[in-house]
Structures are given as C-alpha cells and as structure tokens.
N, CA, C and O of each residue as an XYZ file, in Angstrom:
548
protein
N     -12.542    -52.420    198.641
C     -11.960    -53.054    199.823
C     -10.733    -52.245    200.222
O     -10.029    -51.935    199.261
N     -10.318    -51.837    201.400
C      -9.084    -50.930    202.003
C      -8.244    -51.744    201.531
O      -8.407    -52.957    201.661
N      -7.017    -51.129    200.793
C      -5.683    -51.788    200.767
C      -5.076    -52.505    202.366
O      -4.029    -53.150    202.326
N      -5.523    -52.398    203.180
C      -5.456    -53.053    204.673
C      -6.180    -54.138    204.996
O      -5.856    -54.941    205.870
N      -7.172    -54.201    204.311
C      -8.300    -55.280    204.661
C      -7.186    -56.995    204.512
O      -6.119    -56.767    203.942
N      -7.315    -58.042    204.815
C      -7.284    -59.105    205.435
C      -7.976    -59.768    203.842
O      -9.122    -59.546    203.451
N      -6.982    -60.569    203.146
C      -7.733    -61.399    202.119
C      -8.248    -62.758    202.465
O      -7.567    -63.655    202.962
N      -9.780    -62.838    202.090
C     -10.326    -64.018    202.373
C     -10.058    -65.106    202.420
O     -10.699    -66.023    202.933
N      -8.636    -65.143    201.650
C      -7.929    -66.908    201.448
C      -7.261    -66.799    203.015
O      -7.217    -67.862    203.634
N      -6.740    -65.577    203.693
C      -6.274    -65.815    204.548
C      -7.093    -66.058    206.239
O      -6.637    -65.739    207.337
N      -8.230    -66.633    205.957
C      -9.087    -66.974    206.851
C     -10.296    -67.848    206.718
O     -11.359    -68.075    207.297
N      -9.613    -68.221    205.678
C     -10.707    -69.415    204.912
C     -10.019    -70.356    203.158
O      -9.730    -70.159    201.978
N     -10.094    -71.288    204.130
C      -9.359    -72.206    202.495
C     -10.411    -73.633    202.999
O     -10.401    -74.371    203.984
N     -11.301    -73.539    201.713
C     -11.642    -75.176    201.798
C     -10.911    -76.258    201.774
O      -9.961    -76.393    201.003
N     -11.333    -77.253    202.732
C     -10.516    -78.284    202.774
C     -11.017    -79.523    201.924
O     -10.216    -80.400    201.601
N     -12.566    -79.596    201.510
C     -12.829    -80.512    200.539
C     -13.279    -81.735    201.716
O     -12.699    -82.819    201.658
N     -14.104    -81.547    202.541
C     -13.884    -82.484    203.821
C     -15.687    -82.671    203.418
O     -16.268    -83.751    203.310
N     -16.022    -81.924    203.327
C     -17.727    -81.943    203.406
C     -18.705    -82.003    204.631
O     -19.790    -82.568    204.765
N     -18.008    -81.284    205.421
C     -18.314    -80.796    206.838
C     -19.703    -80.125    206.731
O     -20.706    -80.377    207.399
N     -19.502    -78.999    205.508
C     -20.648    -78.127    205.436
C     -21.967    -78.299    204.335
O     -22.906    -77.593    203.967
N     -21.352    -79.931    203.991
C     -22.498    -80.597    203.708
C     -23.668    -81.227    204.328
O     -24.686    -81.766    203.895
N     -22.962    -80.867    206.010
C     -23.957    -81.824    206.596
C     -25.750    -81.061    206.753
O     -26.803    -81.572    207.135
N     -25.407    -79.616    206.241
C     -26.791    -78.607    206.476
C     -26.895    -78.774    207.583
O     -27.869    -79.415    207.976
N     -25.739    -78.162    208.714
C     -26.513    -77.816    210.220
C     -27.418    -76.434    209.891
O     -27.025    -75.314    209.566
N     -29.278    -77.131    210.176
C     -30.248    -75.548    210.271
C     -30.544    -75.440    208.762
O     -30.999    -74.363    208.377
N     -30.255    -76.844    207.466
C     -30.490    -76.587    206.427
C     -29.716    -76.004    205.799
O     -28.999    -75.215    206.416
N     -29.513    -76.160    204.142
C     -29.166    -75.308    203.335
C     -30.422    -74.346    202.387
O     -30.846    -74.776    201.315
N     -30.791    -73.316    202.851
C     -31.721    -72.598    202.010
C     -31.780    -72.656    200.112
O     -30.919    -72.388    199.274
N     -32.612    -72.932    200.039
C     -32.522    -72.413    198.448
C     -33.351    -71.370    197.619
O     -34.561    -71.506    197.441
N     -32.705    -70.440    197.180
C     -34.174    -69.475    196.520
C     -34.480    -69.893    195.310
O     -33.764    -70.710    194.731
N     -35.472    -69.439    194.823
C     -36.277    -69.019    193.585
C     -35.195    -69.847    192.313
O     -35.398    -70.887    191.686
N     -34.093    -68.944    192.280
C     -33.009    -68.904    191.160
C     -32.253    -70.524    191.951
O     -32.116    -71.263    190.976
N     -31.957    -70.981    192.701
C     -31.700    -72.058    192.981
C     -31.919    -73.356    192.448
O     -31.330    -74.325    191.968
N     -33.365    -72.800    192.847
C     -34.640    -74.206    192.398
C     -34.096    -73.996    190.786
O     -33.495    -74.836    190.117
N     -34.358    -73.090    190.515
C     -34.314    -72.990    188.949
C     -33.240    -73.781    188.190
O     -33.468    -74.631    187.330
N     -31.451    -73.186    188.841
C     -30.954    -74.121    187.994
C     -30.541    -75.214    188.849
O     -29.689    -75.654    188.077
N     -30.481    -76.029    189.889
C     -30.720    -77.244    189.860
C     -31.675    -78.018    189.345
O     -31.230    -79.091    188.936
N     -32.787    -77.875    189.217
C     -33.828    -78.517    188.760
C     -33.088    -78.569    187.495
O     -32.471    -79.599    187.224
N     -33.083    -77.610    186.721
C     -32.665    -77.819    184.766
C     -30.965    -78.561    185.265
O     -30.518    -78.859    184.157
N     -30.146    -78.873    186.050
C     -28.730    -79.597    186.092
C     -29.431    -81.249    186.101
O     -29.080    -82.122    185.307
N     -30.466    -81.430    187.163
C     -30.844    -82.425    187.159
C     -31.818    -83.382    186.108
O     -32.000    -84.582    185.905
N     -32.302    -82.128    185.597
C     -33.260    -82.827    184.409
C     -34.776    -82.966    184.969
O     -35.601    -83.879    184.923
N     -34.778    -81.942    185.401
C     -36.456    -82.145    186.592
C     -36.886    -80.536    186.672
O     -36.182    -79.531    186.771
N     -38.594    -80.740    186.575
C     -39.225    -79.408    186.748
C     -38.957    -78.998    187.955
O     -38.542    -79.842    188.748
N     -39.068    -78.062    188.254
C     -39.026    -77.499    189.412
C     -39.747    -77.981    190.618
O     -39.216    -78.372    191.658
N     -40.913    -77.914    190.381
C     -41.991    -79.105    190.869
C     -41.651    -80.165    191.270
O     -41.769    -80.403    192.471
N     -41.126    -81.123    190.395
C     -40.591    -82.047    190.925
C     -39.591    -82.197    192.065
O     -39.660    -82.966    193.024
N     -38.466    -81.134    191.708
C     -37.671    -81.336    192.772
C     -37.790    -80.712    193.932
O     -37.201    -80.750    195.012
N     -38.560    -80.208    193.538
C     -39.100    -79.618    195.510
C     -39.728    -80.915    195.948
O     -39.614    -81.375    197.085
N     -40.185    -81.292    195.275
C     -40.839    -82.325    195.783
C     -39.984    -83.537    196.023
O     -40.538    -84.219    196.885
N     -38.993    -84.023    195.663
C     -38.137    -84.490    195.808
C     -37.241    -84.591    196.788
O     -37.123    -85.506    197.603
N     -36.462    -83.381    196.650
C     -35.400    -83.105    197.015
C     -34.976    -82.175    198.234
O     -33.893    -81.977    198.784
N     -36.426    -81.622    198.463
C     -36.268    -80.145    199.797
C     -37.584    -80.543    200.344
O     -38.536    -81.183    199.898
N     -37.234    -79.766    201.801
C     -38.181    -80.012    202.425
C     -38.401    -78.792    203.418
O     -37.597    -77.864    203.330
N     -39.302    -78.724    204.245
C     -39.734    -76.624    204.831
C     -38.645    -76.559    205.860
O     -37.945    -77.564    205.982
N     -38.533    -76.073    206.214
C     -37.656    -75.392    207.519
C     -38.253    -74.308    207.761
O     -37.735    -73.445    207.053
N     -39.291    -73.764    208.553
C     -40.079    -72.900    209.208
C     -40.777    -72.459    207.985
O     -41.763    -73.152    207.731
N     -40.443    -71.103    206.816
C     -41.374    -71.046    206.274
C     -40.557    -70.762    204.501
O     -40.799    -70.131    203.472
N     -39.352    -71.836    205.131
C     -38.506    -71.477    203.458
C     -37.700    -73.108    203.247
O     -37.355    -73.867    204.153
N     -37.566    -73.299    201.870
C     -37.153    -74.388    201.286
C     -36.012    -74.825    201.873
O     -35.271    -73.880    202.143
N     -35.554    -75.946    202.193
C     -34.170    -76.317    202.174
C     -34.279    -77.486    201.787
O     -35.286    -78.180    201.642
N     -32.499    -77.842    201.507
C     -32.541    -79.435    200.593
C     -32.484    -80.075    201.725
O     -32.237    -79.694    202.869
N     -32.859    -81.567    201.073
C     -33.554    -82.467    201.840
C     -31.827    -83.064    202.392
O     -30.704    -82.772    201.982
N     -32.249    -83.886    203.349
C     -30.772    -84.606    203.816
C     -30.819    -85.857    204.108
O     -31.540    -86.103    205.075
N     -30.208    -86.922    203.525
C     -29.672    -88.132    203.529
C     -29.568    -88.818    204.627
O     -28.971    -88.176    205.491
N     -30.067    -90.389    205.127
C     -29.901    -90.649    206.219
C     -28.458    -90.635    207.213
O     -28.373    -90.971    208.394
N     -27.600    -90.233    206.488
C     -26.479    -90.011    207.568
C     -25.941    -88.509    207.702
O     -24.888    -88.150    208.229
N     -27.125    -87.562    206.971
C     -27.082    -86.580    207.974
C     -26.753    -85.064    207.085
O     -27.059    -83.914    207.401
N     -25.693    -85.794    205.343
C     -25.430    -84.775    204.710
C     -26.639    -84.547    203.454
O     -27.482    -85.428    203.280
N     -26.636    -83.695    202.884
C     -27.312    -82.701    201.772
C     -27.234    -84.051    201.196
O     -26.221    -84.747    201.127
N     -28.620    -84.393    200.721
C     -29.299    -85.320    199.565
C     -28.110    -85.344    198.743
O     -27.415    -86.360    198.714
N     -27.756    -84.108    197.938
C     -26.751    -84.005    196.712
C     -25.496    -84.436    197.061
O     -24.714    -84.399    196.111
N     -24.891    -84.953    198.408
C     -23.416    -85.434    198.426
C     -23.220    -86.824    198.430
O     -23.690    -87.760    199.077
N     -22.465    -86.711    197.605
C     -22.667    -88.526    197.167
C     -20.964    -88.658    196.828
O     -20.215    -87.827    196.315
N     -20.653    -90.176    197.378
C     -18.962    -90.362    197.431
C     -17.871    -89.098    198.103
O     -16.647    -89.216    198.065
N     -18.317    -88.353    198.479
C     -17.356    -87.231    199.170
C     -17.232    -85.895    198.383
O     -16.528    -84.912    198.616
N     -18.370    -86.216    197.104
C     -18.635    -85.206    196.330
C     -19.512    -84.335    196.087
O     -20.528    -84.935    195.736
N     -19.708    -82.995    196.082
C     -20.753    -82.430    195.595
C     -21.496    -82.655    194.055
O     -20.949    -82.396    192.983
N     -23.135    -83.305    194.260
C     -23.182    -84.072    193.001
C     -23.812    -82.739    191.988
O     -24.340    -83.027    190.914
N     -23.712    -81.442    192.389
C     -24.855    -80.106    191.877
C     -23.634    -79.144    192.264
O     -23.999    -78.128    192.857
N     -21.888    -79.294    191.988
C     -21.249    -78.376    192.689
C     -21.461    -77.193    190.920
O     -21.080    -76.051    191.175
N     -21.739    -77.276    190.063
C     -21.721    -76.338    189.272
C     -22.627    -75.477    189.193
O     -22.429    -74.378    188.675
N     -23.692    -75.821    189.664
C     -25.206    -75.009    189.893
C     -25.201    -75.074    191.816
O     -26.325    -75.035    192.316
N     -24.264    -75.146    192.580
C     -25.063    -75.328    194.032
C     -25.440    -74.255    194.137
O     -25.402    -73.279    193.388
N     -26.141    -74.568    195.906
C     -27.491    -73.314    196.136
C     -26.335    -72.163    196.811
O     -25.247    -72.456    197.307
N     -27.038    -70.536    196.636
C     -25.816    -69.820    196.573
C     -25.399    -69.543    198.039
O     -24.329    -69.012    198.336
N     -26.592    -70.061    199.177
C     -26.054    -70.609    200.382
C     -24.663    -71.000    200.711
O     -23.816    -70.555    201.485
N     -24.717    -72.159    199.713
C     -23.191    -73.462    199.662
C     -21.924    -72.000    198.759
O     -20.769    -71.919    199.175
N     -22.249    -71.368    197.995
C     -21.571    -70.789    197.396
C     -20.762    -70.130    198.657
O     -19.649    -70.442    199.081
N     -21.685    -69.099    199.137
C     -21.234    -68.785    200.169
C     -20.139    -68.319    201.182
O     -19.392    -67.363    201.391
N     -20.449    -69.471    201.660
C     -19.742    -70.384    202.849
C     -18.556    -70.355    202.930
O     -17.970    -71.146    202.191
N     -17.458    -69.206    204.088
C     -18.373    -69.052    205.221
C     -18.819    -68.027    205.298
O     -19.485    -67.640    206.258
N     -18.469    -67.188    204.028
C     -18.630    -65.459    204.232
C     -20.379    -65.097    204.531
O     -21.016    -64.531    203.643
N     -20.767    -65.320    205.298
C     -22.369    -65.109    205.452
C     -22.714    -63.620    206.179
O     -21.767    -62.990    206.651
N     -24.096    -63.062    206.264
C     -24.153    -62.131    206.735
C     -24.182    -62.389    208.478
O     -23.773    -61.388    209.066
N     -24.468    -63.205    209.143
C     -24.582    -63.784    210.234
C     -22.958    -63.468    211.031
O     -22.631    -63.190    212.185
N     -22.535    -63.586    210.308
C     -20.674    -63.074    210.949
C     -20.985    -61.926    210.769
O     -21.373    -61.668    211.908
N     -21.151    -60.812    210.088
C     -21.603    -59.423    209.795
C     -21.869    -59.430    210.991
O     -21.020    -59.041    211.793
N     -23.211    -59.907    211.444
C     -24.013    -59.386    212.636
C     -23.511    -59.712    213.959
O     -24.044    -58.994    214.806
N     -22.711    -60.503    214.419
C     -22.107    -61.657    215.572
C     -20.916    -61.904    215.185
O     -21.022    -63.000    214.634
N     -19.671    -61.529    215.111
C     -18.504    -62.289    215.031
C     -18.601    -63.495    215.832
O     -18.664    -64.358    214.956
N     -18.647    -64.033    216.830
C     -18.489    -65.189    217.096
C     -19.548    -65.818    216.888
O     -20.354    -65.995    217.801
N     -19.738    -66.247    215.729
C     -20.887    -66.970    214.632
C     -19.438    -67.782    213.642
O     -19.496    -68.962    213.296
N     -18.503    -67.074    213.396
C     -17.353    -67.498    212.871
C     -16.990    -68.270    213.548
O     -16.459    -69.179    212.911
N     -16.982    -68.469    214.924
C     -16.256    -69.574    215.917
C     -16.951    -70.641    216.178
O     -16.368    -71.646    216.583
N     -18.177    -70.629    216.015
C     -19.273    -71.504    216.069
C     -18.716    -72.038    214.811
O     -17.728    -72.770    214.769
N     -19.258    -71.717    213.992
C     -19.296    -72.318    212.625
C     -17.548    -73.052    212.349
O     -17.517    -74.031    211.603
N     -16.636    -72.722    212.754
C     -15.409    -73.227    212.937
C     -15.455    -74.656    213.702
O     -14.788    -75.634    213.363
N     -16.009    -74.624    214.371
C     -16.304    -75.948    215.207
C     -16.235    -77.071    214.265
O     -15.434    -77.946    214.595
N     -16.901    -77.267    213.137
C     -17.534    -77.901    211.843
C     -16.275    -77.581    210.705
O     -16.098    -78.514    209.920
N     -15.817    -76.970    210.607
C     -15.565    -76.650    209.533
C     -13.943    -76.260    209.695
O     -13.513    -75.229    210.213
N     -13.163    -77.341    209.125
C     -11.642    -77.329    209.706
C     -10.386    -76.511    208.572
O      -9.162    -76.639    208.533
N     -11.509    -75.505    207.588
C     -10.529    -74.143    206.791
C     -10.925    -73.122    207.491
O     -10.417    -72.083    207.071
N     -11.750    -72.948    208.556
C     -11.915    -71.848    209.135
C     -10.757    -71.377    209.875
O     -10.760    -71.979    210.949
N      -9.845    -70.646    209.812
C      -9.068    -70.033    210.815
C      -9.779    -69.624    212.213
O     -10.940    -69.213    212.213
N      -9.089    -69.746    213.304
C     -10.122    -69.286    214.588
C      -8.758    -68.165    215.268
O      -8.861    -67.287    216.125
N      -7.717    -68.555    214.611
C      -6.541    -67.086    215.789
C      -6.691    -66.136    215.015
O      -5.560    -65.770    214.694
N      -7.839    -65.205    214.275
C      -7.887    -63.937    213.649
C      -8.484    -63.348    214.373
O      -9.463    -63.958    214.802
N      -8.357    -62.448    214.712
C      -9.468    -61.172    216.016
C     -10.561    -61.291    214.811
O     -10.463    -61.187    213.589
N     -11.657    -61.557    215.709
C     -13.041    -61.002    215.460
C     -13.552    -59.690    214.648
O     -14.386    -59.620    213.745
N     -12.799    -58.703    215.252
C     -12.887    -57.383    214.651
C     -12.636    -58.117    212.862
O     -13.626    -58.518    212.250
N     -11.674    -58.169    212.430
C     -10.528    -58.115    211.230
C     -11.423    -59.728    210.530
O     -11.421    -59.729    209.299
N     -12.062    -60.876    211.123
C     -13.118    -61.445    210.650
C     -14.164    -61.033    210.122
O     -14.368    -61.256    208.929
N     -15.190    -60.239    211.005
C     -16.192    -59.459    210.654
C     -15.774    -58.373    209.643
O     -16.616    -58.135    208.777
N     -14.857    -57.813    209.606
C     -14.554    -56.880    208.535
C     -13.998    -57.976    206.882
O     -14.212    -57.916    205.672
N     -13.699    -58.320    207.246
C     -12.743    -59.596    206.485
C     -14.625    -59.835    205.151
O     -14.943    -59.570    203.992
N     -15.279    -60.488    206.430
C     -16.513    -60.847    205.615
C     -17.459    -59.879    205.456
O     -18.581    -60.341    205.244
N     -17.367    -58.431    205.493
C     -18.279    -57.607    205.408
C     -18.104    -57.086    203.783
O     -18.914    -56.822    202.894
N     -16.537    -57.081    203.881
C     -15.929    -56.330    202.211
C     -16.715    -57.727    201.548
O     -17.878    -57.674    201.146
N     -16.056    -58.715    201.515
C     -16.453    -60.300    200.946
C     -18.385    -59.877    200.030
O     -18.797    -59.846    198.870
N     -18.805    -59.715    200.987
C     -20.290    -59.353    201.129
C     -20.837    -58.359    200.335
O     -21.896    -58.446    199.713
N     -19.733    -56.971    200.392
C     -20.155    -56.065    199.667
C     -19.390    -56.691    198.293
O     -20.253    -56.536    197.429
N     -18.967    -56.917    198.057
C     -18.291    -56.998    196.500
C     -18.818    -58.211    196.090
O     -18.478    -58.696    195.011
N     -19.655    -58.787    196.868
C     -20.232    -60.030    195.978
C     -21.552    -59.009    195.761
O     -22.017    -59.119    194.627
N     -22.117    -58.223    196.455
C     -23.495    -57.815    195.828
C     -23.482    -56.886    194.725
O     -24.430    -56.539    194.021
N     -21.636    -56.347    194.645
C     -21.917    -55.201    193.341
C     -22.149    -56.214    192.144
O     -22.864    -55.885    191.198
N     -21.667    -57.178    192.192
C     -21.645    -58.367    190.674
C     -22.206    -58.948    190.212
O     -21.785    -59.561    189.230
C-alpha cells in the first residue's frame, strides 16, 4: 500500500446498526461459507441450504427474515458473526467500488460508517489496496 494511501478506518468505521444486515440483492455465500456455518450451527451442509438460503439468479444467498434482515440477525446481533459469509466480512471494501466509485455512495445511503466527503478517486483507491492485501493472505 503507498505510504500516501488513505487508511480504511478513515472511511469506514462500523457503527453496529445492522443496516447491512438487511441483504439489499442478498448476501452471497460460497462453497467455504456453507462449510463453516453449517459446522457453527450444528447442521450438514445440506441441511442448511435448505434451511437457511435461498437462489438469487444462479448462486446461494441467505435466506431473510420477515422484516427484511439476514435469517442470522437476531436481537441486533449477528447470530454466525465468528464464521459470517466472507461477503459480510467484507463490507464495504467490495470489488464493485473498484469498478464504479459511486457504488460507495449508493451503498452509503444504508449504511451510516460510510464516509461520503472523500473524493471518489482516494475511495476507489482506498478499496483497491484493501482488496489487494486481503487476497495476498
């Protein structure tokens, strides 16, 4: 990361609100997902697909609760925050800001640790380093 680059706390601090529990468009889960939620919960894999997710065009996402958030949030809590899907991990550093900076402003709408007075440029760069140094690890 450039000794210049913009640290991620300074354009993103969770607030613990559970905004981005609500899965606007789903929360995806892969392969390794299923895997360790299912073993957090005590359920084959099988099962909790079956359970717990449901398709979104032609990939898994968790299922959602009648008022709208992720099956798993229960009392204002994440009930799978030690195994969540690495979607939720995430959040907001996604590749989607990579591609669109104002995907960050959208997604700010929802989500009240998002900073929105950072130039775009210094966002998108902000989450590009974020991105690369999560894939060397």
């Amino acid at each position: 990361m450039p000794s210049d680059a913009i640290d991620p706390s300074a354009i993103f601090q969770c607030q613990m609100c559970g905004a981005c529990c609500r899965g606007y468009g789903g929360t995806y889960v892969t392969p390794a997902d299923i895997e360790a939620i299912s073993g957090y919960i005590g359920a084959d894999a099988e099962t909790f697909v079956e359970r717990y997710c449901q398709m979104s065009g032609h990939r898994l996402v968790l299922g959602q609760a009648p008022d709208g958030c992720c099956v798993f949030h229960r009392d204002g809590r994440c009930g799978i925050h030690p195994v969540k899907p690495r979607m939720c991990r995430d959040w907001p550093f996604i590749e989607s800001v990579v591609r669109d900076p104002a995907n960050w402003q959208m997604m700010a709408g929802s989500c009240p640790g998002m900073r929105t007075d950072v130039d775009p440029k210094v966002v998108r760069d902000c989450v590009a380093a974020v991105l690369k140094k999560r894939n060397r690890t």
